[in-house]
C-alpha positions in Angstrom: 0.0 0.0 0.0 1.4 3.4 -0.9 2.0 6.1 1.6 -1.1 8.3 0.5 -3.5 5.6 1.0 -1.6 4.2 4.0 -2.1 7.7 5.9 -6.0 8.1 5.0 -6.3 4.7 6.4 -4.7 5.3 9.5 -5.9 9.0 10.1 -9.4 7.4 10.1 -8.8 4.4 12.0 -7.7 6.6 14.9 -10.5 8.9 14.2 -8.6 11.9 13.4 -10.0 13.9 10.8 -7.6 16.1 8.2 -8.1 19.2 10.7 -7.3 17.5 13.9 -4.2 15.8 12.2 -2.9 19.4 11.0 -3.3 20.9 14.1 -1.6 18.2 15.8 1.7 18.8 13.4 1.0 22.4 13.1 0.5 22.7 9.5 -2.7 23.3 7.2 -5.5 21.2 6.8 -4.7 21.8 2.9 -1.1 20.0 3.5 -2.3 16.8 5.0 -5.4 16.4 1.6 -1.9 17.0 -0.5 -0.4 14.3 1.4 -3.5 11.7 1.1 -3.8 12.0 -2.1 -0.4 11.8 -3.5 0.3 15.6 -4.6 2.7 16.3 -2.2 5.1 14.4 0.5 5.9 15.3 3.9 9.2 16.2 5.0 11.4 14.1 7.7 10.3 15.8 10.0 6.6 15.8 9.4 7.1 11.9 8.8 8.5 11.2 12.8 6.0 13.4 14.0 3.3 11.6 12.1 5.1 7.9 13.1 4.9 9.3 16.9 0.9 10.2 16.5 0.5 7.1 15.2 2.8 4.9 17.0 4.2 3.1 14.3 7.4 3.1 12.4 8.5 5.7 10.1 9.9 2.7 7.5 6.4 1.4 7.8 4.4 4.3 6.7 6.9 4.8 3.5 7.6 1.9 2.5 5.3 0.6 -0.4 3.9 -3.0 0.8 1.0 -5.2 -0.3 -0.4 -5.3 3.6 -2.4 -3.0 5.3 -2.0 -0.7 8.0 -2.9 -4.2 10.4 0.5 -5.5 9.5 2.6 -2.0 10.4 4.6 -2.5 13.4 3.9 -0.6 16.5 6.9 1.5 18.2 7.6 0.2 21.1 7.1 3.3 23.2 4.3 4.1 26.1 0.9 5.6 25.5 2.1 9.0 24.9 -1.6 10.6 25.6 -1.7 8.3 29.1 1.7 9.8 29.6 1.5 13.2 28.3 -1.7 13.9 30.6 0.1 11.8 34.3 2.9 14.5 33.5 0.8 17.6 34.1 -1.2 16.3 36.9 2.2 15.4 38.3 4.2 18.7 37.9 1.2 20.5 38.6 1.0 19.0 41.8 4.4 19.2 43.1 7.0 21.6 41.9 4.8 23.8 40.0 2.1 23.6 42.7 3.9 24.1 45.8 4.0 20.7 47.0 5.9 19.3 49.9 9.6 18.1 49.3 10.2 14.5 50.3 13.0 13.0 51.8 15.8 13.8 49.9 17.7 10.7 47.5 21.2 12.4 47.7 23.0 14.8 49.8 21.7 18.2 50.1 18.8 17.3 46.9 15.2 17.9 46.7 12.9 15.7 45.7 9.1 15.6 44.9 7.2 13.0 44.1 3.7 11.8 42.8 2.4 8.5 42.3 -0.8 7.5 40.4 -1.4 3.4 40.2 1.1 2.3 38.3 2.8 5.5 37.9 5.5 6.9 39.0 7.2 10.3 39.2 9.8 12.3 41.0 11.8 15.3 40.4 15.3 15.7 42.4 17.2 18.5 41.6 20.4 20.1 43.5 20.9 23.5 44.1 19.2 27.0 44.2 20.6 29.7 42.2 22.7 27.7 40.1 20.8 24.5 39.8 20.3 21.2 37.8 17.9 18.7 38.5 15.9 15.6 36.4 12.3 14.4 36.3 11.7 11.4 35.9 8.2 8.8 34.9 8.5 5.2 35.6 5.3 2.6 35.1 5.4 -0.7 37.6 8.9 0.8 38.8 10.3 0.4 35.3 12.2 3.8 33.8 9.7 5.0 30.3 10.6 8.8 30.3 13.4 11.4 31.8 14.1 14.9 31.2 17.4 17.0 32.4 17.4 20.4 33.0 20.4 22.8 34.0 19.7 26.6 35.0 20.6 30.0 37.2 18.8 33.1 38.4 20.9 36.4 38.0 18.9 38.9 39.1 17.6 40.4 42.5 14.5 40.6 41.0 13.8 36.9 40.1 10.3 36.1 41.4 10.3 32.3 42.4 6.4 32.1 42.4 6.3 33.9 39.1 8.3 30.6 38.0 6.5 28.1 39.6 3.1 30.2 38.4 4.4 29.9 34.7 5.3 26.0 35.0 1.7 25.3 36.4 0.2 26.4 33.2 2.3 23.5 31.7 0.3 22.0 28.1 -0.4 18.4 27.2 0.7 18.8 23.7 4.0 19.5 25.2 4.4 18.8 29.2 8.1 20.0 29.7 7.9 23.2 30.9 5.7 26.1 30.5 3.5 27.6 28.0 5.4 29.2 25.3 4.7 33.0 26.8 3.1 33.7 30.1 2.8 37.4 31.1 1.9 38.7 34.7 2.6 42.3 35.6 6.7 43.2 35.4 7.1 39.6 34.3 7.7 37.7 31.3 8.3 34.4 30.9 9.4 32.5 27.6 9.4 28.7 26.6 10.7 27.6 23.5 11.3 23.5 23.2 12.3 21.5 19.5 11.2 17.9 19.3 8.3 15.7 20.4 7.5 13.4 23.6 10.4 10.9 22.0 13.8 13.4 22.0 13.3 16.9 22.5 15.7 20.2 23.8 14.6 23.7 25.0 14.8 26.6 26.6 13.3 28.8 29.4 13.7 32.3 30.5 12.2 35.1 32.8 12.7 38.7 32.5 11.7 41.4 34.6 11.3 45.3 33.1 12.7 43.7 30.3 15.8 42.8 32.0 16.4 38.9 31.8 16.7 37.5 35.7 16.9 33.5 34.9 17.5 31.2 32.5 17.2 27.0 32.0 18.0 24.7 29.6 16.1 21.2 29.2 16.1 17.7 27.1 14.6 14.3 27.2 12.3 11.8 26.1 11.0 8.3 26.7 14.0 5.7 27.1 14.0 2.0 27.2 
């Protein structure tokens, strides 16, 4: 089956229509009819994207086969949606929402943590104004999902609540950090992240009367 007929099939099987797919990869509605029906291709990076959505290979979508989309193999990652919505709930209740610290896993670190069934997460990080830290998901105490982060305040007028006010706002379709801009009073803060659920980087920063007071940078994605 060829790659314009293979997408249709899929798309509809998940129960997507051409509007929620484009929103989903952030491009037109226009680019994904090109795609179904053979006028145009997607890029390689519209192709992982779409592989990740869809939880299947990206050699599987392209390549031209005499199966169906029954016989693609699935990636063997976690339910991103299952895992997308446990990591707001969890930074939202800990970091983000001014939860209690638990006992700390290393000298001198703090730790949150937040368990749901089978779920797992904790944050430890070390340090204050210079800081660096990981989060962490793990289902039936096996590791599915990390991200690092390294950052630093350098101004007076760094506003710790103003952080923890922007990271509470923190989206589904992307659940590392904050919204992409967040604006309250003197205060700006900016997120700005490349990649998907499976291997992304990015970028954080606050200013203050337009005077930048802290910075973070941030990668991860689901391991195995």
């Amino acid at each position: 089956m060829i790659f314009s007929k293979k997408l249709q099939l899929i798309r509809k099987s998940k129960g997507l229509s051409q509007e929620a797919l484009a929103e989903r990869l952030n491009v037109s509605r226009q680019a994904i009819a090109k795609w179904e029906s053979g006028y145009s291709y997607p890029e390689i990076g519209n192709l992982i994207a779409l592989s990740e959505i869809f939880m299947v290979t990206v050699d599987s979508l392209v390549k031209d086969n005499e199966g169906c989309a029954a016989g693609i193999t699935p990636v063997e990652i976690p339910d991103q949606e299952i895992v997308r919505q446990f990591l707001v709930r969890a930074k939202r209740d800990t970091y983000a929402g001014k939860g209690a610290e638990t006992n700390s896993s290393r000298p001198a670190s703090h730790d949150l943590n937040y368990i749901e069934e089978d779920l797992l997460y904790i944050d430890s990080y070390l340090g204050s104004e210079l800081f660096a830290g990981e989060e962490a998901v793990w289902e039936k105490n096996v590791p599915i999902y990390t991200m690092n982060y390294c950052g630093r305040v350098f101004g007076q007028e760094f506003s710790g609540d103003f952080l923890k006010e922007a990271l509470y706002l923190v989206e589904e379709e992307k659940p590392f950090r904050g919204p992409e801009i967040h604006k309250n009073g003197d205060y700006l803060y900016r997120c700005s992240v490349n990649g998907t659920m499976k291997w992304y980087q990015g970028y954080e920063e606050i200013y203050c009367h337009n005077t930048k007071v802290y910075d973070c940078y941030f990668h991860g994605g689901y391991i195995k």
